[in-house]
C-alpha positions in Angstrom: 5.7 18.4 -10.4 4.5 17.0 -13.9 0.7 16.6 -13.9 1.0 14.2 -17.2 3.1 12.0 -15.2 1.0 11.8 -12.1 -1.7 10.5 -14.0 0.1 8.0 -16.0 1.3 6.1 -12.7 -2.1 6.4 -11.2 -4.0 5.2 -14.2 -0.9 2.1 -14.6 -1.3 1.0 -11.1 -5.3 0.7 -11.3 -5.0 -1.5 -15.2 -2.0 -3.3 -13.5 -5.1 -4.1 -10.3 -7.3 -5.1 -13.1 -5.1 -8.0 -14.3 -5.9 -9.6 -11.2 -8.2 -13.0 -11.5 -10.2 -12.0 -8.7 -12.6 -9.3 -9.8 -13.2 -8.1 -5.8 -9.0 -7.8 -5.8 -8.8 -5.4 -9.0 -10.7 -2.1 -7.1 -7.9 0.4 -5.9 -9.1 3.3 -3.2 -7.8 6.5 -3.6 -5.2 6.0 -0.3 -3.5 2.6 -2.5 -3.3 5.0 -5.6 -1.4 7.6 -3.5 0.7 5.3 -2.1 1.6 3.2 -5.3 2.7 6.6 -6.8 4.9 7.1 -3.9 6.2 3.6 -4.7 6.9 4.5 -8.3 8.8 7.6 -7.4 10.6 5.7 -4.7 11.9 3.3 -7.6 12.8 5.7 -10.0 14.7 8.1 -6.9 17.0 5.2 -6.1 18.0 4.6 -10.6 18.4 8.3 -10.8 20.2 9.4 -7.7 16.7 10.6 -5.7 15.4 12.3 -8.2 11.5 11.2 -8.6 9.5 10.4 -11.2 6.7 13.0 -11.1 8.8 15.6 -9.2 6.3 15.6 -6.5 7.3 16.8 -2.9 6.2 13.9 -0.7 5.0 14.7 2.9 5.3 12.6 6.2 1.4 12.9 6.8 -0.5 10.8 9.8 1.4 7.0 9.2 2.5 7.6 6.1 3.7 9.6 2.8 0.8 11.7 1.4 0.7 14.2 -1.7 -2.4 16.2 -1.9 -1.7 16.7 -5.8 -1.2 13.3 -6.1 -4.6 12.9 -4.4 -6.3 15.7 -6.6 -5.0 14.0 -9.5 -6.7 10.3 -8.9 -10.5 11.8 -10.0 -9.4 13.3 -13.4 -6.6 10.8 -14.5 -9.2 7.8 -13.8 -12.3 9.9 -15.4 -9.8 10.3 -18.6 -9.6 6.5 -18.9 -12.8 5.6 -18.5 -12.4 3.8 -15.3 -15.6 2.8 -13.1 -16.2 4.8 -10.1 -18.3 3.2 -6.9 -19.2 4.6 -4.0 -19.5 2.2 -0.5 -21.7 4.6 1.9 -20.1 4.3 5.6 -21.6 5.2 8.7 -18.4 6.1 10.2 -17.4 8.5 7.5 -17.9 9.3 4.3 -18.6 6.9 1.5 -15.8 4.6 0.2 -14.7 5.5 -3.1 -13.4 2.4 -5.3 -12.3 2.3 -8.8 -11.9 -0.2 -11.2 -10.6 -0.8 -15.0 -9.3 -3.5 -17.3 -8.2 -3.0 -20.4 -5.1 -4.6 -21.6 -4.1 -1.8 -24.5 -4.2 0.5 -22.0 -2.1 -1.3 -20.1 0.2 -2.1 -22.6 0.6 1.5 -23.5 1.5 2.7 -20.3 3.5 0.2 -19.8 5.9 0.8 -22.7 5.6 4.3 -22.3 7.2 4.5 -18.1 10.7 4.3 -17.5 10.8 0.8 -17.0 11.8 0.3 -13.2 9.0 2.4 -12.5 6.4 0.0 -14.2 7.9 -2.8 -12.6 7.9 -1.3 -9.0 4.5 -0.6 -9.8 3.1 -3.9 -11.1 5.0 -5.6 -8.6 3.7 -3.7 -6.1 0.2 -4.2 -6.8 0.6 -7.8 -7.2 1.8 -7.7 -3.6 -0.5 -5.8 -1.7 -3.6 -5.4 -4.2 -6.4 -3.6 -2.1 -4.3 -4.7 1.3 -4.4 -1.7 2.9 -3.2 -2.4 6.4 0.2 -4.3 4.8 0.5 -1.4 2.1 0.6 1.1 4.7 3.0 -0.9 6.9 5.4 -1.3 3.7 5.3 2.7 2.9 6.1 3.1 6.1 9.1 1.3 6.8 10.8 2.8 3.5 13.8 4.7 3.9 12.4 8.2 3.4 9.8 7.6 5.7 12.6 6.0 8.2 14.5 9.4 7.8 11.5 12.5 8.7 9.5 13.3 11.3 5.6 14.0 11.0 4.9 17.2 9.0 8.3 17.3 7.1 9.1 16.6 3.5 11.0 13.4 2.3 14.0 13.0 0.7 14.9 10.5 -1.7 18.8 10.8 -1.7 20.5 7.4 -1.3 17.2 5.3 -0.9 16.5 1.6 -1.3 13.4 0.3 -2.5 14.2 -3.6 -1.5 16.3 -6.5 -3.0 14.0 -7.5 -5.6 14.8 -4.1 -7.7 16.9 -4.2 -10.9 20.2 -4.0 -9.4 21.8 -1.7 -12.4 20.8 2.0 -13.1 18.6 2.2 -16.5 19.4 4.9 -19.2 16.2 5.7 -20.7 13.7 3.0 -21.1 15.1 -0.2 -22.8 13.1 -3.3 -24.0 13.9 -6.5 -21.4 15.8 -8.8 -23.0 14.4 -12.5 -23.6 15.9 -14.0 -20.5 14.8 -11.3 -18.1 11.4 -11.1 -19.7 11.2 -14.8 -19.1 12.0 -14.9 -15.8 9.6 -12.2 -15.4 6.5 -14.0 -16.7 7.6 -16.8 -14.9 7.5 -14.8 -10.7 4.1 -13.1 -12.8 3.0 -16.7 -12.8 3.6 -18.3 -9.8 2.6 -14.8 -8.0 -1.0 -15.4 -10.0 -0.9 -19.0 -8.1 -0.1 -17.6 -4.6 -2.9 -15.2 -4.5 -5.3 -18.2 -6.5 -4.4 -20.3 -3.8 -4.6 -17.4 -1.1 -7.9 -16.2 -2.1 -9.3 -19.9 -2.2 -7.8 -20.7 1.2 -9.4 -17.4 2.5 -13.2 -18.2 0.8 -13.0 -21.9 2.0 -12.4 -20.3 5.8 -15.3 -18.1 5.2 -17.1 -21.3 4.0 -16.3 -23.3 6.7 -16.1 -20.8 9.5 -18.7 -21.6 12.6 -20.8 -19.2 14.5 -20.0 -19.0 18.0 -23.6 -18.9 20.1 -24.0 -15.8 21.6 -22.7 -15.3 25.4 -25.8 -15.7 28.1 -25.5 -12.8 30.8 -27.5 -14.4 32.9 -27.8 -14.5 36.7 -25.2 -17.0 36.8 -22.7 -15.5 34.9 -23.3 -12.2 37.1 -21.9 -14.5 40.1 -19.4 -16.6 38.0 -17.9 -13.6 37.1 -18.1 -12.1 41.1 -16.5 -14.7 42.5 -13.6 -14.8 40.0 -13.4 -11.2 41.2 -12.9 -12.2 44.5 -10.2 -14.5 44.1 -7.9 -12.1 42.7 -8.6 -9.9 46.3 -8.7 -6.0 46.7 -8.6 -4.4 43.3 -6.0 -1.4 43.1 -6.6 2.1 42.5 -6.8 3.8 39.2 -4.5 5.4 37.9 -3.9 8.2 35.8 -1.0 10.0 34.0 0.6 11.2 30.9 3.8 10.2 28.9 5.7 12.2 26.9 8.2 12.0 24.4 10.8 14.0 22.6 10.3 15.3 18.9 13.7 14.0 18.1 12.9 10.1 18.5 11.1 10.4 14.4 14.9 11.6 13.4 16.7 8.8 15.7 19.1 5.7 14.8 16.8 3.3 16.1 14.2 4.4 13.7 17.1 4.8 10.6 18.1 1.3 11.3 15.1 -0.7 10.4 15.4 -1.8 7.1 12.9 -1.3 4.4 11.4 -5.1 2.5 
């Protein structure tokens, strides 16, 4: 595990949020750091024949891959860059932690300084899911290491696929893009910025125009409304009650290893 490199990815995916137009879409939680980590690793596993990145031993943990270095790491690498820390309290647990930084030399720095499929998993991931946590998690998920453990065991990164819009060649060493590729870069940057403009507009102008349904009267009629709609459906069934129960080998099974990762 390499500390230095830890941080690097984790402070590159939160300046890579913070290129984002929308100020509410450039704050990263600590579970969409973790997970764009994993994504960087995943990248660099399949240009180096599944070895990762930070050398990090990746965990199948509740729904998804977890680190707690990784996770100890997020504080100290952000701290070191200055990024803004805030706190949402929650009464379901405890407060929301959210952090957010733009600073385009940073950015810059890092990204000429990462092997250079790992910045582009990363930047490309962020672009893609942002602060999306339900869709991040679902991604992470269906990745091939993920596809391959069960809950509690350790991933492995031999032979994996990170998804069709990877480079397509192994790297040696980072290498500047050329002008065409770099072109065609900025250009998918570009019209990604106008989807999620477009998205994020769409979504306000819902919000905007969204009407308040009146609240439901449980009155005495609706007691009986709902009584006699009772009665046409005749005598109600018993309860019932059991338990199912399923083998530990369905995590390692073919129809799990079949579903492809996108």
């Amino acid at each position: 595990m390499d500390p230095d490199r830890i941080d690097q990815v984790i402070q590159f995916a939160l300046l890579a949020a913070g290129r984002n137009d929308e100020p509410f879409e450039r704050e990263l939680g600590p579970i969409h750091l973790t997970k764009y980590v994993y994504l960087g690793d995943l990248a660099n596993a399949e240009h180096r024949q599944g070895v990762t990145f930070t050398g990090v031993r990746w965990q199948f943990y509740h729904y998804g891959p977890w680190s707690s270095e990784v996770h100890a790491r997020i504080a100290p690498a952000l701290q070191a860059i200055d990024a803004a820390e805030k706190r949402v309290p929650s009464k379901y647990q405890d407060d929301f932690v959210r952090w957010i930084k733009s600073d385009d030399e940073q950015f810059e720095a890092l990204d000429s300084k990462l092997p250079l499929h790992v910045a582009l998993a990363v930047k490309r991931h962020v672009r893609r899911f942002g602060k999306d946590t339900s869709e991040l998690l679902h991604y992470v998920y269906s990745t091939t290491p993920m596809l391959r453990a069960a809950p509690g065991s350790y991933l492995i990164f031999e032979n994996v696929r990170t998804g069709p819009d990877t480079l397509s060649e192994p790297i040696a060493g980072r290498r500047e893009m050329t002008a065409k590729e770099k072109k065609r870069y900025d250009e998918r940057a570009r019209e990604a910025k106008t989807r999620i403009a477009a998205s994020l507009a769409a979504k306000r102008e819902a919000r905007a125009n969204k009407r308040v349904a009146p609240a439901p009267r449980y009155d005495d009629v609706f007691a009986r409304g709902v009584k006699w709609l009772d009665s046409l459906a005749g005598e109600q069934s018993g309860e019932l009650e059991g338990e199912a129960s399923f083998d530990d080998d369905v995590w390692t099974s073919a129809a799990r290893g079949e579903r492809r990762d996108g």
